[in-house]
DRENDO-1510 file (C-alpha; in Angstrom, 1 decimal, always signed):
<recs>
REC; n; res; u; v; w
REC; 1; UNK; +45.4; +10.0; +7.6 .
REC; 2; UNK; +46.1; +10.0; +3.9 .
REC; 3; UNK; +44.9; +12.4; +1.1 .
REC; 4; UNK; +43.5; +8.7; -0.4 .
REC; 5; UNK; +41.1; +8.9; +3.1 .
REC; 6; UNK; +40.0; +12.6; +2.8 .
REC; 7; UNK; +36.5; +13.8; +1.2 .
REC; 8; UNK; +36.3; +16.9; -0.6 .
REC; 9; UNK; +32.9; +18.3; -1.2 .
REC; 10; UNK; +32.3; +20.9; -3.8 .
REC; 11; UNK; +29.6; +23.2; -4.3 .
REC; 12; UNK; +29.8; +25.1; -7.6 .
REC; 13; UNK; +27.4; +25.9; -10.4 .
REC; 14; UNK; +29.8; +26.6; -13.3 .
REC; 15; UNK; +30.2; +23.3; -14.9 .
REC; 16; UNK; +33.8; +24.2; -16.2 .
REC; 17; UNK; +35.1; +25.0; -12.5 .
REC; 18; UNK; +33.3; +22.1; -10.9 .
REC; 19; UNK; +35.5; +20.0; -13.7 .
REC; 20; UNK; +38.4; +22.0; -13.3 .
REC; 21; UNK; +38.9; +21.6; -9.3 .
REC; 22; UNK; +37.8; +17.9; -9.3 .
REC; 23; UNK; +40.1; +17.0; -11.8 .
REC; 24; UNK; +43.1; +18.5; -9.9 .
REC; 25; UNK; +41.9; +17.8; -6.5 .
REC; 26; UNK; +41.4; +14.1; -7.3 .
REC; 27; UNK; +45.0; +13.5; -9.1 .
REC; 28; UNK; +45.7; +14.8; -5.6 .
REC; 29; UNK; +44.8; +11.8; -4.2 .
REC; 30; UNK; +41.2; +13.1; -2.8 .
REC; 31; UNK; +38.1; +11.6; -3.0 .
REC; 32; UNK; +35.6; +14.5; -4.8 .
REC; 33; UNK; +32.0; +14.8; -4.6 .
REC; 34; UNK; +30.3; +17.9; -6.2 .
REC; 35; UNK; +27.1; +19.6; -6.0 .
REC; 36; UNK; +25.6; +22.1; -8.4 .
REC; 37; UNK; +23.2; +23.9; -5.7 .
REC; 38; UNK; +23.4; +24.4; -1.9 .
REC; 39; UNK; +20.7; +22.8; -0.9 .
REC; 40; UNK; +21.8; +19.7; -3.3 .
REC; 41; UNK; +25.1; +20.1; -1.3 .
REC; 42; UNK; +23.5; +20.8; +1.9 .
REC; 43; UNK; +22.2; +17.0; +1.4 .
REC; 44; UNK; +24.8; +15.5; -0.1 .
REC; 45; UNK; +26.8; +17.0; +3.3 .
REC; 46; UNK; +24.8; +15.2; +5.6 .
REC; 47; UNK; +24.6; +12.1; +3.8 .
REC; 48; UNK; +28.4; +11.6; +3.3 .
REC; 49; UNK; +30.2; +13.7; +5.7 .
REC; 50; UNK; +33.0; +15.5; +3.6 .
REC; 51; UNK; +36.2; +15.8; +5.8 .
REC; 52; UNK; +36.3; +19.6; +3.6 .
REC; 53; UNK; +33.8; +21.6; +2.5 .
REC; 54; UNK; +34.1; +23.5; -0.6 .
REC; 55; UNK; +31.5; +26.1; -2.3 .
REC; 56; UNK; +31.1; +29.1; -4.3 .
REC; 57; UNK; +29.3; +32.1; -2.9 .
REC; 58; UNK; +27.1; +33.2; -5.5 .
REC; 59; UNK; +25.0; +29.5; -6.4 .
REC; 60; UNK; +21.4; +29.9; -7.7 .
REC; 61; UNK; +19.3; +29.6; -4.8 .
REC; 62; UNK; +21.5; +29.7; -1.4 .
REC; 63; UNK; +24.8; +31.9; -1.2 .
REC; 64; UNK; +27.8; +29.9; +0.0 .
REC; 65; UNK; +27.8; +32.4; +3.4 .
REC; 66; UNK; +24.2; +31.1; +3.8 .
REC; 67; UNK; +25.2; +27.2; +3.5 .
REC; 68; UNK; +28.4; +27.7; +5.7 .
REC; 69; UNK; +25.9; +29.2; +8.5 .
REC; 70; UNK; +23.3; +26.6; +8.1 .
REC; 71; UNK; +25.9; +23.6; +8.4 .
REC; 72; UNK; +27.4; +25.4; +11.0 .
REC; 73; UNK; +24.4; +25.2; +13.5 .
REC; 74; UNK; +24.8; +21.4; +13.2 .
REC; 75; UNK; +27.1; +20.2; +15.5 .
REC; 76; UNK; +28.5; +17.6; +13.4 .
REC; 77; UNK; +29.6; +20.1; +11.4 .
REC; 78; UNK; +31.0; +22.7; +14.2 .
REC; 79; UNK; +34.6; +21.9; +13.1 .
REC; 80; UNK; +34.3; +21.0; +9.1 .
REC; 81; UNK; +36.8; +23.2; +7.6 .
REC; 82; UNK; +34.4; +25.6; +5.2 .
REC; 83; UNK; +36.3; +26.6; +2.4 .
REC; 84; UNK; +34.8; +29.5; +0.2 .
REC; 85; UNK; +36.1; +29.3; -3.3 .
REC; 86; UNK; +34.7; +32.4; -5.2 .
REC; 87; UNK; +35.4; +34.8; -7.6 .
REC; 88; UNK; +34.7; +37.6; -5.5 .
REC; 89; UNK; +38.0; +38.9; -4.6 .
REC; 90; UNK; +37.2; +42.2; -2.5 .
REC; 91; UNK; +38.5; +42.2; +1.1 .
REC; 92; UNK; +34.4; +43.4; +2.3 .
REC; 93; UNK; +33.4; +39.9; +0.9 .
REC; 94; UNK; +36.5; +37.9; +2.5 .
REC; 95; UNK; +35.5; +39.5; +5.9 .
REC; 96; UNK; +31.3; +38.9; +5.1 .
REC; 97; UNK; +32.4; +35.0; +4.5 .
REC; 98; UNK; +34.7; +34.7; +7.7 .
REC; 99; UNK; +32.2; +36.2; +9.8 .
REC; 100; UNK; +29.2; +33.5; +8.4 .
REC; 101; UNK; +31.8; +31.2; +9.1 .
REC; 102; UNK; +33.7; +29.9; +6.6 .
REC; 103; UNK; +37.3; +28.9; +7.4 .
REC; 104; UNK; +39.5; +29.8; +4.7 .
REC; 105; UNK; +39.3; +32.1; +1.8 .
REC; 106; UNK; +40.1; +31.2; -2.0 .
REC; 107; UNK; +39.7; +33.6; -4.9 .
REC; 108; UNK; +39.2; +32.6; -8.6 .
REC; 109; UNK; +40.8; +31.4; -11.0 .
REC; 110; UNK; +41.9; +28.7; -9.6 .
REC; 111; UNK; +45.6; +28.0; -8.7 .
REC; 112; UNK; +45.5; +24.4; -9.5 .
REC; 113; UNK; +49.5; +24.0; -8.0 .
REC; 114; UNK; +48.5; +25.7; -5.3 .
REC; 115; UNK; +44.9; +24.4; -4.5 .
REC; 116; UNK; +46.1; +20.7; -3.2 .
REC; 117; UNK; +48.3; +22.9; -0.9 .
REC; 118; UNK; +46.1; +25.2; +0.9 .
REC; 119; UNK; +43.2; +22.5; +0.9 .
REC; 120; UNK; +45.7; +20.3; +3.0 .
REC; 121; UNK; +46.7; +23.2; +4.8 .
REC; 122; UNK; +43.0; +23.9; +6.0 .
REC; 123; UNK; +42.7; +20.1; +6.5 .
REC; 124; UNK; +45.2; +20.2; +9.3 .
REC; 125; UNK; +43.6; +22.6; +10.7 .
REC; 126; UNK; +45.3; +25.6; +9.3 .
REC; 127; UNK; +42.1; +28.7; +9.0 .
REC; 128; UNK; +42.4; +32.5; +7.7 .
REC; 129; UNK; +42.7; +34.8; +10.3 .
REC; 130; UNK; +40.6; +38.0; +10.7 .
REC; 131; UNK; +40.8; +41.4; +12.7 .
REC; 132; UNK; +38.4; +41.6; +15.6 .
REC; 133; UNK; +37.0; +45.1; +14.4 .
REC; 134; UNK; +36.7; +43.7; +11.4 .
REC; 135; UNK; +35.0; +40.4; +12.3 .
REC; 136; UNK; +32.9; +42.4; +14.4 .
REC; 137; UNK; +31.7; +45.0; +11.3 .
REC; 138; UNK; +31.2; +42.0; +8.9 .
REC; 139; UNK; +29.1; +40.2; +11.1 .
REC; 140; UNK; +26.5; +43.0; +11.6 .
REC; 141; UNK; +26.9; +43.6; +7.6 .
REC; 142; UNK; +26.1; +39.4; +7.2 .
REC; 143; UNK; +22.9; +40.0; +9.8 .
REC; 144; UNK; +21.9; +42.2; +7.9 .
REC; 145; UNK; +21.7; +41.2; +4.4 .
REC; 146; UNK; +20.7; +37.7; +5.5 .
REC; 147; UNK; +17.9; +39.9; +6.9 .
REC; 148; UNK; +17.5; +41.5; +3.5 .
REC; 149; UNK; +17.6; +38.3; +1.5 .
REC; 150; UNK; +15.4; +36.8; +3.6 .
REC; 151; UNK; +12.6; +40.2; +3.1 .
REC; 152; UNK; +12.9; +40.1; -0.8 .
REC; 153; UNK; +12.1; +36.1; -0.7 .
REC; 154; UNK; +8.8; +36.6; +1.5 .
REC; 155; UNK; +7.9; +39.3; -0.8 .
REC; 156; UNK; +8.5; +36.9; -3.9 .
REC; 157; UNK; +6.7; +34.5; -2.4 .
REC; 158; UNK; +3.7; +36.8; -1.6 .
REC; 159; UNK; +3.9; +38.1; -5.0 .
REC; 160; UNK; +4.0; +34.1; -6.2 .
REC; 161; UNK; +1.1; +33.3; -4.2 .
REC; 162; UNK; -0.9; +36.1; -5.1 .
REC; 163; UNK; -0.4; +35.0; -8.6 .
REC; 164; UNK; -1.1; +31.4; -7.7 .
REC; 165; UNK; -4.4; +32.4; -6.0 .
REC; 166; UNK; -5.8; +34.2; -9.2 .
REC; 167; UNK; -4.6; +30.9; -10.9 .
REC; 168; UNK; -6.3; +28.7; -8.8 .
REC; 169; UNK; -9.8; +31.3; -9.5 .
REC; 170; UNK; -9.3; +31.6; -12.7 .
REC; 171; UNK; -9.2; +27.4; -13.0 .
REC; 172; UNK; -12.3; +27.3; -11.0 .
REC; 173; UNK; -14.3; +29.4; -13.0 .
REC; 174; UNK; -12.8; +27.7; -16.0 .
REC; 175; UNK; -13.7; +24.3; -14.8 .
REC; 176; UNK; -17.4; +25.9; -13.4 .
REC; 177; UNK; -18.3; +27.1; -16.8 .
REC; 178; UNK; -17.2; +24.2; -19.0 .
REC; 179; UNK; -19.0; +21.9; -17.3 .
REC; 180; UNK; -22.4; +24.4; -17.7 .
REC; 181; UNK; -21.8; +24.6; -21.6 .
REC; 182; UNK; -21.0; +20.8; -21.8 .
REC; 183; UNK; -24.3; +20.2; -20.1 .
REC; 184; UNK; -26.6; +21.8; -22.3 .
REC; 185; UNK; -25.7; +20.1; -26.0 .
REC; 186; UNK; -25.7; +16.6; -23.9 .
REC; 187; UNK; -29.0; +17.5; -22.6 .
REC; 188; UNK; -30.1; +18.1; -26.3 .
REC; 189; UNK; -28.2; +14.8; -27.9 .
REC; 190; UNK; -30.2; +13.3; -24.6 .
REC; 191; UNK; -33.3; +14.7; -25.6 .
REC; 192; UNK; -33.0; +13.6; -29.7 .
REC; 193; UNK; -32.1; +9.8; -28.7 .
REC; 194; UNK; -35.0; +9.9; -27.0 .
REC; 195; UNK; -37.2; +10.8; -29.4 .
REC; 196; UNK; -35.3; +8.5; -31.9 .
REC; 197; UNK; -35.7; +5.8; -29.8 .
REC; 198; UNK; -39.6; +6.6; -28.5 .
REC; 199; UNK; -40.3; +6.5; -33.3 .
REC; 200; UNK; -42.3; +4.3; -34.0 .
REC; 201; UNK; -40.2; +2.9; -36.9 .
REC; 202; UNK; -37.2; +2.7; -34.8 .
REC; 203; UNK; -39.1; +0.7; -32.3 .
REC; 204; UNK; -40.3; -1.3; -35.0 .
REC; 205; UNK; -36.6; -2.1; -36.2 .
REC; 206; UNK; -35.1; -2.4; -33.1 .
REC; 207; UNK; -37.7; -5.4; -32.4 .
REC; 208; UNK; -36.3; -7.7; -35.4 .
REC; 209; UNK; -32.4; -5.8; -35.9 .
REC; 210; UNK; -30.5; -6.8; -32.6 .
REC; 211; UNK; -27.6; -4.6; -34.0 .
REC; 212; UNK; -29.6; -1.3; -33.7 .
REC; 213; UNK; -30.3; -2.2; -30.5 .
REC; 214; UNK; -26.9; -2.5; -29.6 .
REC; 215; UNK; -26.2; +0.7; -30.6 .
REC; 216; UNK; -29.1; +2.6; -29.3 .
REC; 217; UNK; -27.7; +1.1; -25.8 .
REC; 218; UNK; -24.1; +2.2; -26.8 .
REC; 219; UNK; -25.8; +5.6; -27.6 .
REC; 220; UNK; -27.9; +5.8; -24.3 .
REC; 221; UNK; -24.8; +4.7; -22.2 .
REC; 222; UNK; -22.1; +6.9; -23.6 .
REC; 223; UNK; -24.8; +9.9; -22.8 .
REC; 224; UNK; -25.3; +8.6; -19.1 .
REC; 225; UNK; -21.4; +8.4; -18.5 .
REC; 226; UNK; -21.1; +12.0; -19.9 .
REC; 227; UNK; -23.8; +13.0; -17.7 .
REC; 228; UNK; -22.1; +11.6; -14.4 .
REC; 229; UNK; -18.8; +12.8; -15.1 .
REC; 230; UNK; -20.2; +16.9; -16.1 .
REC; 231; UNK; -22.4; +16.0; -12.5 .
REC; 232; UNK; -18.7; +15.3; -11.1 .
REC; 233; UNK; -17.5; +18.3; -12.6 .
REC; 234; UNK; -20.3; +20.5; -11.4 .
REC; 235; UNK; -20.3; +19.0; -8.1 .
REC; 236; UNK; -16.6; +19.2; -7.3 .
REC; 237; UNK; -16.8; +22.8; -8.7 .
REC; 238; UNK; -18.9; +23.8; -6.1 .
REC; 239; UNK; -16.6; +22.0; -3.5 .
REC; 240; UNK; -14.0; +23.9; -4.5 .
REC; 241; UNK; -15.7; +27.4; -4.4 .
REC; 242; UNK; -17.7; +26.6; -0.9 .
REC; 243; UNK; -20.9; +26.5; -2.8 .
REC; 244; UNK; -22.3; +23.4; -1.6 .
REC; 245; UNK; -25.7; +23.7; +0.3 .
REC; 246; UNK; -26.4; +20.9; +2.7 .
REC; 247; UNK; -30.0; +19.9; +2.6 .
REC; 248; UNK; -30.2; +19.1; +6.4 .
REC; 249; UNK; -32.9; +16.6; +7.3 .
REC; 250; UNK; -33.6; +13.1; +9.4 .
REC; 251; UNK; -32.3; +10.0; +7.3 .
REC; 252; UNK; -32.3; +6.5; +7.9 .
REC; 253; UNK; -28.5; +5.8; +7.0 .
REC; 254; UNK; -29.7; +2.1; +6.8 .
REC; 255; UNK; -32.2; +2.7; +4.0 .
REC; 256; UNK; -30.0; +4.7; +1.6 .
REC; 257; UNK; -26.9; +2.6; +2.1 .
REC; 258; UNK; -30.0; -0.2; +0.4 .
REC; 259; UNK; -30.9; +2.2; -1.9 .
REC; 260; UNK; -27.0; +2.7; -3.2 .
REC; 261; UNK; -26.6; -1.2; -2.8 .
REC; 262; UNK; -29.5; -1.7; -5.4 .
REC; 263; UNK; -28.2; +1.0; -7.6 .
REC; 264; UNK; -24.7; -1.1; -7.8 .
REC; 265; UNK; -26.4; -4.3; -9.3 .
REC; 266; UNK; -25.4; -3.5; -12.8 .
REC; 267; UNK; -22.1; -3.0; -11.9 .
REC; 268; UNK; -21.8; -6.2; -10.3 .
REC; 269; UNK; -23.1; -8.2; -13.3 .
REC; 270; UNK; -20.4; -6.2; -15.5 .
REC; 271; UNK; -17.7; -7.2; -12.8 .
REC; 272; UNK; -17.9; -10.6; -10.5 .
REC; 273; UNK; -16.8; -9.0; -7.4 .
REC; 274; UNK; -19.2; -10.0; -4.4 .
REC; 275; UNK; -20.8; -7.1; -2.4 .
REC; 276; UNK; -21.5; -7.9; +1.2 .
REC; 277; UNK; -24.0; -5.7; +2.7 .
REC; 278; UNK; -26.4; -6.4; +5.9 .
REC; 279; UNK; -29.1; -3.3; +7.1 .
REC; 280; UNK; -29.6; -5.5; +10.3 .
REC; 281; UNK; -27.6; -3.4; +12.8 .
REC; 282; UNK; -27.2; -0.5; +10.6 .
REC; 283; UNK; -28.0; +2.6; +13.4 .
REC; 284; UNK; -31.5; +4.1; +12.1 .
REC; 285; UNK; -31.8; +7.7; +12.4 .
REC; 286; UNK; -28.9; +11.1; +12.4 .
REC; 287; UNK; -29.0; +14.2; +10.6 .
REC; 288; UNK; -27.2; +15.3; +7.2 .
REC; 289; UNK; -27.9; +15.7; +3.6 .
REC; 290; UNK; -29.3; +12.0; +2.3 .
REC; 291; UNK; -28.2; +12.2; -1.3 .
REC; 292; UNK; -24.9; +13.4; -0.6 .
REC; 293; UNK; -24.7; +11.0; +1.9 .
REC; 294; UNK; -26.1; +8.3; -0.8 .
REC; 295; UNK; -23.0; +10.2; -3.5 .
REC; 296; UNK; -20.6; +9.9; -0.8 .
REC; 297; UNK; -21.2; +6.2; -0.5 .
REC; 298; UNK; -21.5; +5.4; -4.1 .
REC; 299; UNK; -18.1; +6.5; -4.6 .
REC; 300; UNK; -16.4; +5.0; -2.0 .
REC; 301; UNK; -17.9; +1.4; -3.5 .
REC; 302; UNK; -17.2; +2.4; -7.1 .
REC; 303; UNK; -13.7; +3.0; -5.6 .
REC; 304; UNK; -13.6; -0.6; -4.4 .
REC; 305; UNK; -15.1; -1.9; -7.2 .
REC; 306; UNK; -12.4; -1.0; -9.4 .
REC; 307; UNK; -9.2; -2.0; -7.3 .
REC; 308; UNK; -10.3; -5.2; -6.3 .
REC; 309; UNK; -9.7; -8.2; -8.6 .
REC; 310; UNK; -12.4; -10.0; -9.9 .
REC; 311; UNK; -13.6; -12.6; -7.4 .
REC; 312; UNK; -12.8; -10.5; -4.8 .
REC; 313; UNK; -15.2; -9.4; -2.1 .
REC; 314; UNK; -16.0; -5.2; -0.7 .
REC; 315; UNK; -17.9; -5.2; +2.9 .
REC; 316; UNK; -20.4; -2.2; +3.7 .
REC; 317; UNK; -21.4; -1.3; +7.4 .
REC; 318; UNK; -22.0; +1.1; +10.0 .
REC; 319; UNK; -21.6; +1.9; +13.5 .
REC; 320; UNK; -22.8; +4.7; +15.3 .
REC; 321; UNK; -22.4; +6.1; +18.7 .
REC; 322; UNK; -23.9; +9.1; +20.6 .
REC; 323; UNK; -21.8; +11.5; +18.6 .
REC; 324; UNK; -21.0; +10.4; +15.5 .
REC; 325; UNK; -21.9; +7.3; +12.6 .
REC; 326; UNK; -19.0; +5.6; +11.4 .
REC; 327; UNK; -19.2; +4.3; +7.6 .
REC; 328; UNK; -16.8; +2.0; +6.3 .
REC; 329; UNK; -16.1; +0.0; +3.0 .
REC; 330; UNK; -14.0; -2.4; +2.9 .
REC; 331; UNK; -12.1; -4.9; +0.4 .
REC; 332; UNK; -9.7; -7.2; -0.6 .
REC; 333; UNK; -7.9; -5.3; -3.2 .
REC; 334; UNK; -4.8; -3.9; -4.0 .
REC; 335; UNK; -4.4; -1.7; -1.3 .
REC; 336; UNK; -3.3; +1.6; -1.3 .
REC; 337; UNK; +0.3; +3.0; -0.7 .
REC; 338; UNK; +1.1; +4.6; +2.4 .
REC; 339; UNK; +3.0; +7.5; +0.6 .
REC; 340; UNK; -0.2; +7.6; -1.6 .
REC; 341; UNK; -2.7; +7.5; +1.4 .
REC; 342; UNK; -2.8; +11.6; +2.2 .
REC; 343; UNK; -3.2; +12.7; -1.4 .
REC; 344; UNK; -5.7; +10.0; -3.2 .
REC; 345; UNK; -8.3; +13.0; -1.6 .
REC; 346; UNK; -7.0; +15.3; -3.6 .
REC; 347; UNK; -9.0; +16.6; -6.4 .
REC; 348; UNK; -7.9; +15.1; -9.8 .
REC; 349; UNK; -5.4; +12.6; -8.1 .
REC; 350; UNK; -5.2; +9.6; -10.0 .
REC; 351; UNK; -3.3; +6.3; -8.6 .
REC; 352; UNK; -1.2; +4.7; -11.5 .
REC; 353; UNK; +0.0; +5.7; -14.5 .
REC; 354; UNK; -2.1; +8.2; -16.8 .
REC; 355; UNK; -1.0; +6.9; -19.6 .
REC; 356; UNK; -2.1; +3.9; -19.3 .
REC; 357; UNK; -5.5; +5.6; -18.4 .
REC; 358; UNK; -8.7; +3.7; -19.0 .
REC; 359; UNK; -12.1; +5.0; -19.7 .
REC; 360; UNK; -14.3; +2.5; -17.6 .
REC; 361; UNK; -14.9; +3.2; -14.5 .
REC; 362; UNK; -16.0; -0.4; -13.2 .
REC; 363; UNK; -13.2; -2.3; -14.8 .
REC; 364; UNK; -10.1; -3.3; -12.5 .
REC; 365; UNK; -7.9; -0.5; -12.0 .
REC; 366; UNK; -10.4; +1.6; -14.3 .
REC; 367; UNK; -10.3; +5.2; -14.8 .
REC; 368; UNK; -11.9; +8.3; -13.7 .
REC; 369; UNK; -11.7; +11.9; -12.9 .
REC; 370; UNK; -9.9; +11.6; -10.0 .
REC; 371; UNK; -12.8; +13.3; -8.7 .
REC; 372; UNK; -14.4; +10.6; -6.1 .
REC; 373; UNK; -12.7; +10.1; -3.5 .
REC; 374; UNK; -12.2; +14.5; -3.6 .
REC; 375; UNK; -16.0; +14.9; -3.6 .
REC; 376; UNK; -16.4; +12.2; -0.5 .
REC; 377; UNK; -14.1; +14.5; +1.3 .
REC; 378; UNK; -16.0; +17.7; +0.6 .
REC; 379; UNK; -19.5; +16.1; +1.2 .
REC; 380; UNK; -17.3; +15.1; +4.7 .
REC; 381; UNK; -15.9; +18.3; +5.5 .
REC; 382; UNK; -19.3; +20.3; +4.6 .
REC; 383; UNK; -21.3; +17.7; +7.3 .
REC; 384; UNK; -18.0; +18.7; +10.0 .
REC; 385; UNK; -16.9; +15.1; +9.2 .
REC; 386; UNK; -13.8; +13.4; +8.5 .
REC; 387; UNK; -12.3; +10.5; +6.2 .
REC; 388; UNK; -9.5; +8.3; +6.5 .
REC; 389; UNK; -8.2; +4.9; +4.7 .
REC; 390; UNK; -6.6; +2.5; +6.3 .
REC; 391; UNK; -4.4; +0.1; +4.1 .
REC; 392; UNK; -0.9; -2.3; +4.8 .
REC; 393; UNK; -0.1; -0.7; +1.4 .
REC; 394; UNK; -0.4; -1.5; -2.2 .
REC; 395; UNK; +0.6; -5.4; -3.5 .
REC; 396; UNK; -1.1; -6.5; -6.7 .
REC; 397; UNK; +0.0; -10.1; -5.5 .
REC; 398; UNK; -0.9; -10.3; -2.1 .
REC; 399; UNK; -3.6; -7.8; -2.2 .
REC; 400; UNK; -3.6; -6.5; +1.6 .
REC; 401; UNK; -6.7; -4.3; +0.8 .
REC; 402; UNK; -8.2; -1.1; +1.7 .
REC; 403; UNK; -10.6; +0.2; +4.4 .
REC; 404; UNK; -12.6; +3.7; +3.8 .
REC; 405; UNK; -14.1; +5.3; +6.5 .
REC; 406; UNK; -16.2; +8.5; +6.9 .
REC; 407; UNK; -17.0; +9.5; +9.9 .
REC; 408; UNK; -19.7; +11.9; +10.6 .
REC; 409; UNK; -21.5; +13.6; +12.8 .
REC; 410; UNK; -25.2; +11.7; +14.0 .
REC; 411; UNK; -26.7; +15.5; +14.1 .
REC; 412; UNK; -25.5; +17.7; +11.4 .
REC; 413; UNK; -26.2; +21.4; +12.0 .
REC; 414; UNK; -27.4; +23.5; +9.0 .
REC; 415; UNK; -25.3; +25.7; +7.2 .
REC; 416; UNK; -25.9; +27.4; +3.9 .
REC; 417; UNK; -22.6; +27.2; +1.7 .
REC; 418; UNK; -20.9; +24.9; +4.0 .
REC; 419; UNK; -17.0; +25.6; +4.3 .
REC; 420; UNK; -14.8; +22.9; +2.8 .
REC; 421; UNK; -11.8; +22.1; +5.2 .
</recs>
């Protein structure tokens, strides 16, 4: 086989060496792929097949012992000449790289006459030979810092998620108390547009000036969406610190599905998307917290509402058995990607670009929080529920659609501060 056949991989982070030993080992006649990590050449590895294998031993997150043991343990690789390439010259680090399994040894700087000739020597087959003592020793010395890099790593990464943790507090109080202060100057701009709008001389005005009245409803809407989204705030704040208190009691699932259905009817005149909703055959009785229930399900249809087109139709119904009642909603949208369909739960997860972000939340592909769909799946988890979407995936053109369903429990037991899962 020619050098023109052969596959060199190299792993190296200095830019100047990578350059240096592709440069010669390609006017060699080799084909030359590099990597500047080892798990980046770990990949690149399994995804090409190099016919050689060269790395440093010092790279920035795995030593070149450590990738020569992991691509040893695959058996594709059993026989892949390993070539170290390092400027650690000491015979103790030779013997530390022979016994992770490297096959040859190459010190730095690099001997670019006599690089083609030893990496054609290892191609053959050609490999550095080692003392059996020795071997032995260096393998007990590799076990035993690859024990001792892999100790200071677990205590970084306790360290890390200790520091993560009092991140993560810290951003739930943060979020907890903004949404307090928020909420009392709204309540008192709330309070004052009343009162402007209950004056008798505004009244008088806004009978015969149709522009006040516009923006007295501008005013009085602007207030009620700031109220819903602090209410988001504050709700998915208490999500987030297992502070949610289920108010247990009998519910007609039917009726506040109804209830939630008549709530939507201003939406529906903003957007022309047809509602389809049926309380014959809705089971009439299980146990949970109503108006989280009734929360749950506004969301989950607000959620529709914006990624389905106009024209377009969402479909609201229930099952039950003896265990559990099975809510779904279901439309004709845009679907939802299968990559996308674990994480759209999470909390602030928006689909689409934020940039493009848009402030209503009715309008086709409108914005939000990101906190819907988070606080459906902590009023879920706090009834012992669980929710799902089902979706062929996301097409603006063919519009495959989405199905939401929670499924919970038809007797919820009671328990104060309900843990999310």
């Amino acid at each position: 086989m020619s050098a023109q056949q052969r596959t060199i991989l190299y792993i190296e982070d200095d830019p100047a060496s990578r350059s240096l030993v592709q440069r010669t080992l390609t006017h060699a006649g080799y084909r030359v792929l590099v990597a500047e990590c080892g798990l980046e050449g770990i990949d690149l590895a399994h995804q090409e097949r190099p016919d050689l294998i060269l790395t440093d031993i010092n790279l920035p997150d795995l030593t070149g012992r450590e990738i020569t043991t992991k691509l040893r343990s695959d058996a594709r690789f059993e026989r892949t000449p390993i070539v170290a390439l390092t400027a650690q010259a000491l015979h103790e680090f030779r013997d530390l790289a022979l016994a992770a399994g490297v096959t040859g040894y190459l010190t730095k700087p690099v001997d670019v006459e006599l690089l083609p000739e030893r990496v054609a020597f290892y191609l053959q087959g050609g490999r550095d030979a080692i003392e059996q003592d020795k071997l032995s020793e260096a393998q007990t010395r590799y076990a035993q810092e690859v024990v001792g890099r892999l100790e200071d790593r677990i205590r970084e990464l306790e360290t890390l998620n200790k520091s993560l943790l009092r991140l993560d507090k810290m951003k739930d109080t943060f979020i907890q108390l903004t949404a307090h202060e928020l909420r009392t100057p709204l309540t008192l701009v709330y309070g004052y547009s009343r009162l402007i709008e209950d004056a008798e001389s505004v009244k008088s005005l806004m009978q015969t000036d149709t522009n006040l009245q516009v923006l007295m409803k501008g005013l009085q809407d602007s207030i009620k969406r700031m109220q819903d989204i602090i209410n988001e705030i504050l709700t998915i704040s208490r999500i987030m610190t297992n502070q949610i208190d289920l108010s247990i009691g009998p519910i007609n699932p039917g009726l506040v599905a109804e209830r939630v259905v008549m709530a939507f009817q201003d939406v529906l005149r903003q957007r022309p998307v047809n509602l389809h909703f049926d309380r014959q055959g809705w089971p009439e009785r299980m146990r949970g917290d109503a108006e989280l229930l009734a929360l749950a399900l506004s969301n989950l249809l607000t959620n529709a509402v914006k990624y389905t087109p106009d024209g377009g139709h969402i479909y609201l119904t229930a099952s039950a058995d003896e265990q559990t009642v099975r809510f779904s909603v279901r439309d004709t949208g845009i679907g939802v990607a299968k990559e996308e369909q674990r994480r759209i739960f999470e909390r602030f997860h928006t689909a689409g670009d934020t940039q493009l972000h848009s402030t209503s939340k009715v309008a086709f592909r409108g914005g939000g929080l990101g906190l819907g769909l988070a606080i459906c799946k902590g009023i879920v988890d706090a009834h012992g529920g669980r929710i799902w979407v089902e979706s062929e995936g996301f097409d603006l053109e063919k519009l495959p659609g989405s199905t939401f369903i929670m499924e919970l429990p038809i007797n919820t037991p009671y328990r104060k501060s309900a843990e999310m899962g």
